[in-house]
C-alpha positions as CSV (number, residue, x, y, z in Angstrom):
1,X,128.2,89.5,-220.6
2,X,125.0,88.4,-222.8
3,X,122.5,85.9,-222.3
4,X,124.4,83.1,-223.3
5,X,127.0,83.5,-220.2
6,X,124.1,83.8,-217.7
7,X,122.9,80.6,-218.9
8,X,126.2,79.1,-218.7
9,X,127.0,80.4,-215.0
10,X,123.5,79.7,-213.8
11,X,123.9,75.9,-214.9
12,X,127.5,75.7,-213.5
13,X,126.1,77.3,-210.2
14,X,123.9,74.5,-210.0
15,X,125.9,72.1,-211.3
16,X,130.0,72.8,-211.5
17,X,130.3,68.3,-212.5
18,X,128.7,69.1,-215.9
19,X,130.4,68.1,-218.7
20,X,131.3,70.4,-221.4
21,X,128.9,68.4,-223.9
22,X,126.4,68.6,-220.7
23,X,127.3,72.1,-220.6
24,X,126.5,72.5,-223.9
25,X,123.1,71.0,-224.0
26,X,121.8,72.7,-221.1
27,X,122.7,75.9,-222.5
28,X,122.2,75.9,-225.9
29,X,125.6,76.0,-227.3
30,X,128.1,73.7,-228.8
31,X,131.4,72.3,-227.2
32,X,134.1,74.6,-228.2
33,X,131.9,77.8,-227.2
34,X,131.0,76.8,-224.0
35,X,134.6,76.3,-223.4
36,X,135.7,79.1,-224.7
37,X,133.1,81.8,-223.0
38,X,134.3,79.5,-220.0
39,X,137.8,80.6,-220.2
40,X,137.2,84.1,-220.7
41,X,135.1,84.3,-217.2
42,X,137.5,82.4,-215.8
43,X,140.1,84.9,-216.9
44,X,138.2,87.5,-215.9
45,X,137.7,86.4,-212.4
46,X,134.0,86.2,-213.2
47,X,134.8,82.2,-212.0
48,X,136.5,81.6,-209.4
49,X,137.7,78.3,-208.3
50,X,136.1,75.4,-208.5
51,X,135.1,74.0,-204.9
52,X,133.2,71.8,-202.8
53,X,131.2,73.1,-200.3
54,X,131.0,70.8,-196.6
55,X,128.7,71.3,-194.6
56,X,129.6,71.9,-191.2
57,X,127.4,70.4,-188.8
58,X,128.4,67.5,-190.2
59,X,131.7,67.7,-189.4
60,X,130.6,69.2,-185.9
61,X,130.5,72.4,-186.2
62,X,127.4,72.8,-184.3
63,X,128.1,76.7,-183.1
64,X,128.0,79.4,-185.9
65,X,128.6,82.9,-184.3
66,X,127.7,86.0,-185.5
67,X,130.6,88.8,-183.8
68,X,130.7,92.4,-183.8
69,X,133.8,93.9,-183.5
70,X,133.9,97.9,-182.5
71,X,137.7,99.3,-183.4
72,X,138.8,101.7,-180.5
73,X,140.1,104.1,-183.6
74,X,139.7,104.3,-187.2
75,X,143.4,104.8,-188.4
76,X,144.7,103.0,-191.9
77,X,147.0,100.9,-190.4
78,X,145.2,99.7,-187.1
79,X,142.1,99.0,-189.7
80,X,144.9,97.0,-191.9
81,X,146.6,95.0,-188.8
82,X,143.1,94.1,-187.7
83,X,142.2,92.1,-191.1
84,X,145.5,91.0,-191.7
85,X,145.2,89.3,-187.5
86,X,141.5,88.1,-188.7
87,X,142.5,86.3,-191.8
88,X,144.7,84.0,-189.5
89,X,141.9,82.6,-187.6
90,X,140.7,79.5,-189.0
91,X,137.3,79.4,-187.0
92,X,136.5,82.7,-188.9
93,X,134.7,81.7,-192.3
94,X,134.0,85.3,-192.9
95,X,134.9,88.9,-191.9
96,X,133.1,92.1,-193.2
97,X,134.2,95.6,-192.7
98,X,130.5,97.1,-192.7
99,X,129.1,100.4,-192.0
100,X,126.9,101.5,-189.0
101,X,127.2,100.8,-184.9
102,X,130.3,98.1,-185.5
103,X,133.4,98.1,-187.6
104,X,133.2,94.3,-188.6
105,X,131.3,91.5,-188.4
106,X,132.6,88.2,-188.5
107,X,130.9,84.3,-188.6
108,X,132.9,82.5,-186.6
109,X,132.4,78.4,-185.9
110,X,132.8,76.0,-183.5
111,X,132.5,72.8,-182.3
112,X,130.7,73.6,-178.7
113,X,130.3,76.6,-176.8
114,X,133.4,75.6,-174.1
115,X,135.1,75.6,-178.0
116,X,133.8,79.0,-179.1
117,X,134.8,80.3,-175.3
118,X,138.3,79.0,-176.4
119,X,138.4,80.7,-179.6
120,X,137.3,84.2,-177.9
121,X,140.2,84.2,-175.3
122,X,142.7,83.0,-177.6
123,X,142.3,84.2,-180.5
124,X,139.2,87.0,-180.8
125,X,140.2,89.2,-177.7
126,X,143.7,89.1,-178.7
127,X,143.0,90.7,-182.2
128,X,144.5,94.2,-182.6
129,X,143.0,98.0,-181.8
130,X,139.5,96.4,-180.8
131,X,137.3,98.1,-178.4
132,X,134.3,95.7,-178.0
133,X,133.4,92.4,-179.1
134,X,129.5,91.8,-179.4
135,X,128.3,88.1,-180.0
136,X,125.3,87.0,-180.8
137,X,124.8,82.9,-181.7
138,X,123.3,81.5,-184.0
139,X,119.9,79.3,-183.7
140,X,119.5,77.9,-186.4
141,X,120.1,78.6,-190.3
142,X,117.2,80.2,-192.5
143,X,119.0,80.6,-195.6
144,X,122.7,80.1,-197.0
145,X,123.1,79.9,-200.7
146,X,126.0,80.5,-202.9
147,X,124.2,81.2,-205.9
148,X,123.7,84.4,-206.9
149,X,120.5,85.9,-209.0
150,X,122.0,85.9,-212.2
């Protein structure tokens, strides 16, 4: 990766609309090898897909939940049944298996707290080989970016 791909995913990270000829003028380059260095990053899974990012208290998601989950043991396969079970929820956005006092940590949203208390008996609880379950909600959002420092 050189200079010229940083400039080309720093642009598309702040604007993923831009034309290729747009591309090409913000960066530097001409058509074809912005397109090109483009393909190659997307073939490398350097790019991922392209999305849109909603924003969810907009759509009334006005609980986001931080949860700590604390396995009762460490074996391969209860640690595999466990993220295979989390990956169904829908109200979890994200799931990290993390080092320290907890096993995982999860973001979990919801539309009210009598929603979240839903969420937690139906789904949360029922989650395989976990000891604990430690929540802690969410006040309000400092900072979220997808960009990273490139």
């Amino acid at each position: 990766m050189d200079d010229a791909d940083r400039r080309i995913l720093r642009a598309i990270q702040q604007n993923p609309d831009l034309t290729m000829r747009e591309l090409g003028d913000v960066t530097g380059l001409s058509h074809t090898p912005c397109w090109r260095r483009l393909q190659r990053m997307k073939a490398e899974g350097i790019i991922g897909e392209k999305r849109y990012i909603l924003n969810p208290e907009t759509l009334g998601f006005d609980i986001n939940v931080i949860c700590f989950a604390r396995m009762k043991e460490h074996s391969r396969g209860h640690l595999e049944e466990f993220e295979t079970a989390v990956r169904n929820i829908p109200q979890v956005l994200q799931c990290y298996s993390v080092t320290g006092e907890y096993d995982f940590v999860l973001r979990v949203l919801a539309h009210s707290m009598r929603h979240y208390e839903e969420t937690v008996k139906n789904a949360l609880v029922r989650l395989p080989h976990v000891a604990t379950l430690n929540t802690s909600v969410s006040l309000r959002e400092v900072k979220n970016t997808p960009d990273l420092p490139i």
